[in-house]
C-alpha positions in Angstrom: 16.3 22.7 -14.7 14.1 23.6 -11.7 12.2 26.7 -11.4 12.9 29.5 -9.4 9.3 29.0 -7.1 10.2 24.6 -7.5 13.9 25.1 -6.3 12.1 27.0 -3.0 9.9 24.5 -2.2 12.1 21.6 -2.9 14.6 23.3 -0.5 11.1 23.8 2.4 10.1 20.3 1.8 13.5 19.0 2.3 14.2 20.9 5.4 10.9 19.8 6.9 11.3 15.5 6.2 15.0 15.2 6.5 16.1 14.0 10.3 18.6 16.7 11.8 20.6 13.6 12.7 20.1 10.2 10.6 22.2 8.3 13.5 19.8 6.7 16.4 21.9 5.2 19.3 19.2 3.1 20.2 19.7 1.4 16.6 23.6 0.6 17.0 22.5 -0.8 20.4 19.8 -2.8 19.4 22.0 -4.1 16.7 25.0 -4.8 19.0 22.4 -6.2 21.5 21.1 -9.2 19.1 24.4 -9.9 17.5 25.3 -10.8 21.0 22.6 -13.0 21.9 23.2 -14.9 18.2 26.8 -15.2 19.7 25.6 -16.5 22.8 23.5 -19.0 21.1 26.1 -20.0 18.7 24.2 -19.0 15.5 25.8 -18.0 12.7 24.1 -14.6 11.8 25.0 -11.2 12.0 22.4 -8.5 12.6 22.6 -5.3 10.6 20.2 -2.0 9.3 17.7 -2.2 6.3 15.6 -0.2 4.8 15.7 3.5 4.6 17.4 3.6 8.0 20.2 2.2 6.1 20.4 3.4 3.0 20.1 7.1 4.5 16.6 8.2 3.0 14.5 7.8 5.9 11.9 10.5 6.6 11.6 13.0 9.7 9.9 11.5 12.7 9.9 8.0 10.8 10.8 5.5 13.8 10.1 2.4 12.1 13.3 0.7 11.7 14.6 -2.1 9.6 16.8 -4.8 11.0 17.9 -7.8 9.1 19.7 -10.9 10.8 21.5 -12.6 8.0 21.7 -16.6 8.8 24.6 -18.6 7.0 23.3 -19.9 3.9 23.9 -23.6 5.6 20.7 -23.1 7.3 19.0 -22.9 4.2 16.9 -26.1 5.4 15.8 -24.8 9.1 13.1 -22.8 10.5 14.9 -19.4 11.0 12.2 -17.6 12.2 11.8 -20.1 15.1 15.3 -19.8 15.4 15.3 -16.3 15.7 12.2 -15.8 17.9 14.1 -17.9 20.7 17.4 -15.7 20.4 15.1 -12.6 20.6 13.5 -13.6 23.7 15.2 -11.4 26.3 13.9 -8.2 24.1 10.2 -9.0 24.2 9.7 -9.4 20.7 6.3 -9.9 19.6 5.9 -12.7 16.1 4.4 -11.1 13.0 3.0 -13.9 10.8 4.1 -12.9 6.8 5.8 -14.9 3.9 8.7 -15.6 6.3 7.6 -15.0 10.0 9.4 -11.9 12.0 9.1 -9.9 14.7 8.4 -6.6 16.3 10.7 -4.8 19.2 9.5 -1.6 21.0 12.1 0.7 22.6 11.5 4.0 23.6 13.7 7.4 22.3 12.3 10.5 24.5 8.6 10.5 24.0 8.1 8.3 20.7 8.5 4.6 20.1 11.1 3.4 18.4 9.4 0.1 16.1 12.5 -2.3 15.4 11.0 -5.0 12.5 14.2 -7.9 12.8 13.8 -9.9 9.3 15.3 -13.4 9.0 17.0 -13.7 6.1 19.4 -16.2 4.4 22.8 -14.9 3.6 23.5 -14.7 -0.3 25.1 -13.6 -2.7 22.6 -12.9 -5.9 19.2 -14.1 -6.3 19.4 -17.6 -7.7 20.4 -18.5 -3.9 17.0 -17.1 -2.4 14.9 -19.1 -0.5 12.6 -16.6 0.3 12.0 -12.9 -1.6 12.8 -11.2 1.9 16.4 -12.6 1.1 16.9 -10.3 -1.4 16.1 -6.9 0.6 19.9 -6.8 1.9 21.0 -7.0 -1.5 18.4 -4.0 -2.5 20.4 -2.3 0.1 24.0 -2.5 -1.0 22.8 -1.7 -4.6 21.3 1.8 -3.3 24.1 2.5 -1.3 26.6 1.6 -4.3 24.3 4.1 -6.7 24.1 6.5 -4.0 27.5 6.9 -4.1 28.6 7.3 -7.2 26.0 10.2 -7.4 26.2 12.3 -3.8 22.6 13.7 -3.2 20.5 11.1 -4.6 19.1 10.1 -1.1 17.6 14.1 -0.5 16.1 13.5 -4.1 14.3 10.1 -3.3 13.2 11.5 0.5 11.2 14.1 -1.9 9.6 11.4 -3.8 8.9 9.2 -1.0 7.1 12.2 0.9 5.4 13.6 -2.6 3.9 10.0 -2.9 2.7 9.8 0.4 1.1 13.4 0.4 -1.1 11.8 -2.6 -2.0 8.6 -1.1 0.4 6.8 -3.6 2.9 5.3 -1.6 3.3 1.4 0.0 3.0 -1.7 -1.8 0.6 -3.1 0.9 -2.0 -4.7 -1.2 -4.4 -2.5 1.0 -2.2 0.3 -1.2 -0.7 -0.9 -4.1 1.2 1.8 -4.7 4.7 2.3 -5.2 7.3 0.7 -2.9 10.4 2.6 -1.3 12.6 0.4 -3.2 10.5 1.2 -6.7 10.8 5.3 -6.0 14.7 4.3 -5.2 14.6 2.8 -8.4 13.0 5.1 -10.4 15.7 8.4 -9.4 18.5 6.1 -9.4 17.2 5.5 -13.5 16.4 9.5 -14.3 18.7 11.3 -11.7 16.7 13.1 -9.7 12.9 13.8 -8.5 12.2 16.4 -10.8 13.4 14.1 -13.3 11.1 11.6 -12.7 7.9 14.4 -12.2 9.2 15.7 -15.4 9.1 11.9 -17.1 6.0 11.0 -15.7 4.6 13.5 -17.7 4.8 11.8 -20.8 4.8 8.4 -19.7 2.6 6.2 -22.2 0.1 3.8 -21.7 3.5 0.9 -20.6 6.6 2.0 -19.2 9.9 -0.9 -19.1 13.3 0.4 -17.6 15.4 -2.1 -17.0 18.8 0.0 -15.5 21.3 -2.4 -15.5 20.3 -3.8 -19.3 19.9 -7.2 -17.6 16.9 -8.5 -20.4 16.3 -8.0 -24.3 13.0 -7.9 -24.1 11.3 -7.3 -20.6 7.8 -8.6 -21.9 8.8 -11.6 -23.1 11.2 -12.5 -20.4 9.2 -11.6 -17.6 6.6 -14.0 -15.9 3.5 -12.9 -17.6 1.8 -12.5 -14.2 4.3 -9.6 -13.3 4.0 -7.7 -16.3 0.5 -6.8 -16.1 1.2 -3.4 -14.4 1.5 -0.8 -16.6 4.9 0.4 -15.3 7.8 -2.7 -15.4 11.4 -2.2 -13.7 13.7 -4.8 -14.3 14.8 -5.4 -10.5 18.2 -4.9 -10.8 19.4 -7.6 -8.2 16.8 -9.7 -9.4 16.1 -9.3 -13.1 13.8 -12.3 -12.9 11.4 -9.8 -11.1 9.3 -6.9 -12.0 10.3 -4.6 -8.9 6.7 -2.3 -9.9 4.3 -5.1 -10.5 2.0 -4.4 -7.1 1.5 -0.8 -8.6 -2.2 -0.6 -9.7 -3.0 1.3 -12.9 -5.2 3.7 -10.5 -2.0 4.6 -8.7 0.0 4.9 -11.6 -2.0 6.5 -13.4 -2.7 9.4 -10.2 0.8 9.4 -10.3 1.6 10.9 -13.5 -2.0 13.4 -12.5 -0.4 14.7 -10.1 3.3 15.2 -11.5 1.8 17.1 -13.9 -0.6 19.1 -11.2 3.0 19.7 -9.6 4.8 21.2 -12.6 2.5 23.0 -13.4 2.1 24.8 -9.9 4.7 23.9 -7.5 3.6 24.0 -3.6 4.6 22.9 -0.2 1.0 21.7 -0.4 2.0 18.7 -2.4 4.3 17.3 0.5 1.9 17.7 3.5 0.3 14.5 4.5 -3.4 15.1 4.6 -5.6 13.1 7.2 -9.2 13.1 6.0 -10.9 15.8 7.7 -14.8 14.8 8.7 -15.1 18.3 8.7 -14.1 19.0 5.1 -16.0 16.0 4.1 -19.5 17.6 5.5 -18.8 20.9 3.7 -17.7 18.6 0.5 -20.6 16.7 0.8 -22.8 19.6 1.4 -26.4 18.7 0.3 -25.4 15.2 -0.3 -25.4 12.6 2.1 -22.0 11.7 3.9 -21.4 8.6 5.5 -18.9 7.8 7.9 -17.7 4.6 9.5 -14.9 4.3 12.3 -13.8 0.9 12.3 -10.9 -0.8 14.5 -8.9 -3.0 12.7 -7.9 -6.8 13.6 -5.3 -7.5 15.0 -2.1 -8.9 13.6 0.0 -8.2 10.6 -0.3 -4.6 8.8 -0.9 -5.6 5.4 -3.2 -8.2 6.3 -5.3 -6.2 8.7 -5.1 -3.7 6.2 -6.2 -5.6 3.2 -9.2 -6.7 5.1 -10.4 -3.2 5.7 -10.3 -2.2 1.8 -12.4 -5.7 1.3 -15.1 -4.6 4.2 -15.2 -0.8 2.2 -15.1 -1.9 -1.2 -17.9 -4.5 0.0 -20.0 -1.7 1.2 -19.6 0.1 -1.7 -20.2 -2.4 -4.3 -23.9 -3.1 -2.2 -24.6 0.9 -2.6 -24.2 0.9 -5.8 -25.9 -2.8 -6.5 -28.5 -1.2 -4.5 -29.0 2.3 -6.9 -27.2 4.3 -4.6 -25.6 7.1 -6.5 -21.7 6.8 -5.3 -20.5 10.3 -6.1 -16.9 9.9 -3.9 -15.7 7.1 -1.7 -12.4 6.6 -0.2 -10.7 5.0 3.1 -7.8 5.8 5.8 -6.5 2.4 6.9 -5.3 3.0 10.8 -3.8 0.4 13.2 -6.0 1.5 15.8 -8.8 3.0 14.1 -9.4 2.9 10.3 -12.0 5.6 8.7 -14.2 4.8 6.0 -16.8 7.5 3.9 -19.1 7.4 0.8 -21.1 10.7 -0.7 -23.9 9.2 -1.9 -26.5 11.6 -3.9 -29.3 12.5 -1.9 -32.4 11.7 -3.7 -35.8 9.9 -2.7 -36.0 6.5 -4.0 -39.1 4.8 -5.3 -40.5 2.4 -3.2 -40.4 -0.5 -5.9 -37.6 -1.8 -8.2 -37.9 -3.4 -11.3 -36.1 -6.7 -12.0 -35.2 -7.6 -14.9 -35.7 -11.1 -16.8 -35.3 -13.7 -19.4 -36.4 -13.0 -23.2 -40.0 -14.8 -23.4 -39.0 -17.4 -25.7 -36.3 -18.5 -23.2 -39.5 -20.7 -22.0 -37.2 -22.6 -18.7 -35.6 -19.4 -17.5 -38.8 -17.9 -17.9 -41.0 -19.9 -16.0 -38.7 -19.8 -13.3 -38.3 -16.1 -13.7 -42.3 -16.5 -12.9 -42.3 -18.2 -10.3 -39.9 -16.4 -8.1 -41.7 -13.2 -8.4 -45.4 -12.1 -7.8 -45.4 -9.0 -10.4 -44.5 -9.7 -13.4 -44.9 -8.2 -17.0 -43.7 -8.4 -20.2 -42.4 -5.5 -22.4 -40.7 -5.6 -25.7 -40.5 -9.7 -25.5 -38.6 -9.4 -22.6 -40.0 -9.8 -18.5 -39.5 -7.9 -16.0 -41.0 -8.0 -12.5 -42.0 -5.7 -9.9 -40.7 -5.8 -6.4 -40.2 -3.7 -3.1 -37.2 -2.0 -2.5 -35.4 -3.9 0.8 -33.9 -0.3 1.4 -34.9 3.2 0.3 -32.0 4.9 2.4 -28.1 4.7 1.9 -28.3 4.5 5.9 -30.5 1.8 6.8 -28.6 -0.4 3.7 -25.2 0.5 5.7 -26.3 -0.6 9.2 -27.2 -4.1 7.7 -24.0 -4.5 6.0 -22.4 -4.0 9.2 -24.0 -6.2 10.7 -23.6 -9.2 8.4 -21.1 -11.8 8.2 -18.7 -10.4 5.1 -17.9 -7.3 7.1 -17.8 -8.7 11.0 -15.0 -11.4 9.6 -12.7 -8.6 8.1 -13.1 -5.9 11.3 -13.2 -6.2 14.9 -15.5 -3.4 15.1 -17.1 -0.9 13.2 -19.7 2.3 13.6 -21.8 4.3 11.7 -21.5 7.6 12.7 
């Protein structure tokens, strides 16, 4: 049972993520709006909500809605995107390139955008019909909603989880992320009841956790494609028990998870449901007499995972070369923006010799070590081994960054980047 002091600030966090009113008119529109134009085309489809919007967990001031337009399963063999992108025309969509192509509408509700994503998808009836894995999401769907109500409530408990995981930087499966999923954290409370449940289980969560609710598979490990069980927490999708629904979850993720439900328990605050933006002027008091460094780069365009992806590539890139260089990484960590991304490393401050030494073959290695010889001008031997002497190519964390920028691995993964 929930504490006192947790019971208050489940009750503040609730009251500050969940929507006054979960209804939108500009959603029943839009819907009523493209089920028309398939009409007028004379496509079978019907357009309908997805994704929080429609299973009733969406989050306060989220206006990024879900649409799915669900094509007869008789045009299993045709290019429903394409299909779709000409019935969309009169909305202005724009195409977002992903494992089936979609697209983006923009419509505005007072002074905030209202993002419509409308998913092609084939209509079935369980998984072995899929052509594609966004075929499944309506099915994901109905299974929440038929949980949901057999246990009223269940939608405030996952709206917690969804908003504790974002407040520690554990939520998305982008593979810029790979965190958990919407669909895992309804998963997960669906399984134990509730969000303090799961905090409560997380706590003793071992090194591999299976849960497989529906009982679909004997034994999860063996069953299971070995390339989706290597994540150390396995759910047995439900709709498609074929599937591990957790597999994108890194063990880093999962394993701040189960930190941080136990930071929770044991000292329940609002704290742990406020969405923290790196502050640059946190960072400089954090960093005190280290050095900070700070990039602001602006993203590619195009789709979010993608864009995104590329940006954790162009930071764990720089901070691989830090470290390769004898840079002393003592914190690194990114904020992956649309319009402006913001990258940092605290590196320890700390003069660095003017030479490096390299280190060779064994002597008696005679090829490697005549090459060895070769390639450098200082070279000794110590302990049967050789080692050479060279000079450092950069003696500040600085002057190393403003190269990388400049070189090819970053410039093709970011339109633009600074070093500020």
């Amino acid at each position: 049972m929930a504490t006192d002091t947790m019971s208050i600030v489940f009750k503040g966090a609730l009251q500050a993520i969940k929507p006054a009113k979960q209804e939108f008119t500009e959603v029943n529109d839009t819907i009523k709006k493209i089920n028309s134009l398939l009409k007028e085309n004379g496509i079978m489809a019907e357009c309908m909500a997805g994704g929080s919007y429609a299973k009733g967990t969406i989050l306060k001031d989220n206006f990024d809605i879900d649409l799915f337009v669900r094509f007869d399963y008789s045009y299993k063999d045709k290019d429903i995107s394409e299909m779709l992108g000409k019935t969309l025309l009169p909305l202005n969509p724009e195409l977002v390139h992903g494992s089936r192509d979609y697209y983006q509408v923009k419509k505005k509700k007072g002074k905030s955008i209202l993002l419509f994503e409308i998913i092609p998808v084939l209509m079935i009836d369980g998984y072995k019909q899929a052509v594609n894995v966004t075929d499944m999401s309506p099915l994901h769907v109905s299974y929440a909603k038929k949980r949901f109500s057999e246990k009223p409530g269940l939608a405030d408990e996952i709206r917690l989880a969804k908003q504790f995981c974002k407040s520690i930087g554990v939520y998305g499966a982008e593979s810029y992320i790979r965190g958990f999923s919407g669909h895992v954290l309804d998963l997960l409370v669906i399984y134990y009841g509730s969000f303090e449940a799961l905090l409560l289980q997380a706590t003793v969560w071992g090194d591999r956790v299976i849960i497989d609710l529906e009982n679909h598979l004997t034994e999860p490990m063996k069953q299971l494609n070995k390339a989706k069980t290597e994540s150390l927490l396995i759910i047995v999708d439900p709709v498609q028990p074929d599937r591990n629904a957790a597999a994108s979850i890194s063990n880093e993720k999962f394993e701040l998870f189960k930190a941080k439900a136990r930071e929770f328990l044991h000292n329940p605050s609002m704290d742990f449901f406020r969405i923290k933006k790196i502050d640059i002027s946190e960072l400089k008091k954090k960093a005190a007499k280290e050095t900070l460094l700070l990039l602001k780069v602006k993203p590619l365009e195009g789709n979010k995972d993608i864009v995104g992806t590329k940006v954790m590539k162009a930071f764990e890139h720089m901070k691989k070369q830090l470290e390769k260089n004898d840079f002393k990484v003592l914190e690194a960590n990114f904020e992956f923006g649309v319009e402006e991304s913001l990258l940092y490393y605290i590196v320890k401050k700390e003069k660095m010799k003017s030479t490096v030494v390299m280190v060779g073959p064994p002597v008696r290695e005679k090829k490697d070590a005549k090459r060895f010889i070769a390639k450098h001008k200082k070279v000794f031997e110590k302990e049967s081994r050789l080692y050479a002497e060279e000079k450092r190519m950069y003696l500040t964390p600085e002057s190393l960054l403003k190269e990388l920028i400049k070189g090819a691995y970053v410039k093709e993964r970011v339109k633009k980047v600074c070093l500020c």
